[in-house]
One Martini backbone bead per residue (centre of mass of N, CA, C, O) as a GRO file, in nm:
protein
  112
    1UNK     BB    1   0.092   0.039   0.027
    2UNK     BB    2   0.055   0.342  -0.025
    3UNK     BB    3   0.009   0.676   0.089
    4UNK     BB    4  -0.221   0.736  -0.120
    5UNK     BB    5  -0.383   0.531   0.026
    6UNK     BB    6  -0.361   0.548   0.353
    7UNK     BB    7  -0.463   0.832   0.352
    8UNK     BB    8  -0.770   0.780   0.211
    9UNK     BB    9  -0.785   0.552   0.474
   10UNK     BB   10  -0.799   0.786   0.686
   11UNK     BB   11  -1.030   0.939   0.592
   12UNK     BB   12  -1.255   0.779   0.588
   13UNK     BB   13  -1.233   0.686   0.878
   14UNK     BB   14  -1.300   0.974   0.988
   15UNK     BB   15  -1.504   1.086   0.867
   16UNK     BB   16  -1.701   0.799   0.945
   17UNK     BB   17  -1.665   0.874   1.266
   18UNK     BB   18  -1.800   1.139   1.271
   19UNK     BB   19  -2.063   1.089   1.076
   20UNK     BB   20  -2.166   0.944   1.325
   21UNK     BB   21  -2.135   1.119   1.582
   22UNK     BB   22  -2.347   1.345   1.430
   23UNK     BB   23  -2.584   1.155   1.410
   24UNK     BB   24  -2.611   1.054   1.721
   25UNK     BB   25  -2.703   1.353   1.780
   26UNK     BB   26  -2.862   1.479   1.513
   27UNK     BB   27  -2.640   1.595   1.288
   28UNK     BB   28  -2.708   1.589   0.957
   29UNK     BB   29  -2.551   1.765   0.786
   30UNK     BB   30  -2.253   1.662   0.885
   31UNK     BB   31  -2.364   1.375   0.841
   32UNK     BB   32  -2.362   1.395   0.532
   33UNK     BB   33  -2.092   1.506   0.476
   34UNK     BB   34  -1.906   1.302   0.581
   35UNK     BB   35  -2.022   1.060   0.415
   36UNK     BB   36  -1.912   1.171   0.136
   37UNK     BB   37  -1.642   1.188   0.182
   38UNK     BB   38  -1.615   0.905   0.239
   39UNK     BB   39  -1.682   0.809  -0.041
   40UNK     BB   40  -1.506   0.984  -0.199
   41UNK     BB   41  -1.252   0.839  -0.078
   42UNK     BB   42  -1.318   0.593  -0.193
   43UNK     BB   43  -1.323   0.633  -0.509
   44UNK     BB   44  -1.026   0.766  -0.492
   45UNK     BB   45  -0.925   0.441  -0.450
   46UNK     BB   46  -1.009   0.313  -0.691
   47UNK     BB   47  -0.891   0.467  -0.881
   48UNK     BB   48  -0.584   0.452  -0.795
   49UNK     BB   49  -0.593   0.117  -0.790
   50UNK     BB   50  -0.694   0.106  -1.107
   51UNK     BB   51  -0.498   0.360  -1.255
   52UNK     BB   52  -0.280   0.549  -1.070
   53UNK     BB   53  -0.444   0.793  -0.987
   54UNK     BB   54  -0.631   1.080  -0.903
   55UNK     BB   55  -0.848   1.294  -0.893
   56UNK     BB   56  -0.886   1.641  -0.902
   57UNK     BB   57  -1.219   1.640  -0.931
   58UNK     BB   58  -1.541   1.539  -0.961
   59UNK     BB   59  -1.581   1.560  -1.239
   60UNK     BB   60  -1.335   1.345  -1.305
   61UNK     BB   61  -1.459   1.140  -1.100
   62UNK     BB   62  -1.739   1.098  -1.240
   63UNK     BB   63  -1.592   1.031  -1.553
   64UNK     BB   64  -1.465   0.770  -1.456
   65UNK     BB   65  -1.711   0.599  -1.301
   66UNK     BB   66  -1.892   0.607  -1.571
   67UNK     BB   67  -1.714   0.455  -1.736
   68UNK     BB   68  -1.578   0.238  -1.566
   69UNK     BB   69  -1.769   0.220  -1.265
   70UNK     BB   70  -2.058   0.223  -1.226
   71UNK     BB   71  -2.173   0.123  -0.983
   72UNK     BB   72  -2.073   0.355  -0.823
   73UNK     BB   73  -2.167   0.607  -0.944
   74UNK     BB   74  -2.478   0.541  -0.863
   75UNK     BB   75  -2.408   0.610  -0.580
   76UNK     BB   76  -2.254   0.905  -0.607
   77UNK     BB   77  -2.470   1.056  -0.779
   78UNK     BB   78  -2.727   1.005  -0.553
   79UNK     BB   79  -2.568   1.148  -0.319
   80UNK     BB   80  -2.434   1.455  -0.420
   81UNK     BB   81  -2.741   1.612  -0.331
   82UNK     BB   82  -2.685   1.625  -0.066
   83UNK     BB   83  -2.442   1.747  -0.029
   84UNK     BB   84  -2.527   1.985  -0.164
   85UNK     BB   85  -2.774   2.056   0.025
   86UNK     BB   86  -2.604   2.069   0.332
   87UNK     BB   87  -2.584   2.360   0.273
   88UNK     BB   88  -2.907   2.477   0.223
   89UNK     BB   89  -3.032   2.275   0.400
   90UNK     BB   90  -3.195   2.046   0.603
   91UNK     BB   91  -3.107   1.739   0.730
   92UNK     BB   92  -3.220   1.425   0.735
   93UNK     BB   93  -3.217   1.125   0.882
   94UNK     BB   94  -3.250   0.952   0.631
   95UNK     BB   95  -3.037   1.065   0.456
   96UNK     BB   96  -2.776   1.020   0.633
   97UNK     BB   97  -2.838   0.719   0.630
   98UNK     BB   98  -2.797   0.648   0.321
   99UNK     BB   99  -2.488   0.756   0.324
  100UNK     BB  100  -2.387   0.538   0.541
  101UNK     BB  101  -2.481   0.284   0.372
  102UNK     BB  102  -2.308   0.398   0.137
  103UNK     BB  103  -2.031   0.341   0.269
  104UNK     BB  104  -2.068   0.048   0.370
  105UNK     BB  105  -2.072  -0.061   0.097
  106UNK     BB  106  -1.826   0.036  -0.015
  107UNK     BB  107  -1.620  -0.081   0.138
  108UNK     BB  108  -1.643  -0.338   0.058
  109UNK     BB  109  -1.632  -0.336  -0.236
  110UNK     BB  110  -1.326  -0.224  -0.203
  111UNK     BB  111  -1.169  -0.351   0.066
  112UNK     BB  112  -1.126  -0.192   0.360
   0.00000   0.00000   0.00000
């Protein structure tokens, strides 16, 4: 395992235990934004592994996972709506919880 394979698996552990900290408070917001960080860092360890290189940013990511990954791509396509919303608008509990059971989805899938 490389460095940036390391780094990219250590900030999803971060988000993803501090998106749990903030569900259980009931902070939905932080925990929206948590939980896709935490995907969004899995999305760039499986390009990372598969590809050799990290995306440079959202755009990049998601014309990877769809050209390549679709499996991937349509879950994270489907996520990253709340987390635009989760700038201007209350998240509910709902919406939270569907980003952290795909954050567990993709853990699996991706091996970490």
């Amino acid at each position: 395992m490389n460095e940036k394979e390391s780094i990219l698996i250590e900030n999803f552990n971060e988000y993803y235990t501090q998106g749990l900290n903030a569900f259980k408070k009931g902070k939905y917001n932080t925990a929206t934004t948590l939980f896709f960080k935490a995907i969004a860092s899995l999305c760039d360890l499986l390009i990372l592994r598969k590809e050799g290189h990290m995306p440079s940013s959202h755009t990049a990511r998601f014309r990877i996972l769809e050209e390549k990954y679709y499996e991937v791509y349509k879950i994270a396509d489907r996520d990253f709506p709340f987390y635009q919303d989760s700038y201007t608008h209350r998240m509910d509990k709902e919406s939270a919880e569907l980003l952290k059971e795909d954050a567990e989805k993709l853990k699996k899938t991706i091996g970490v």
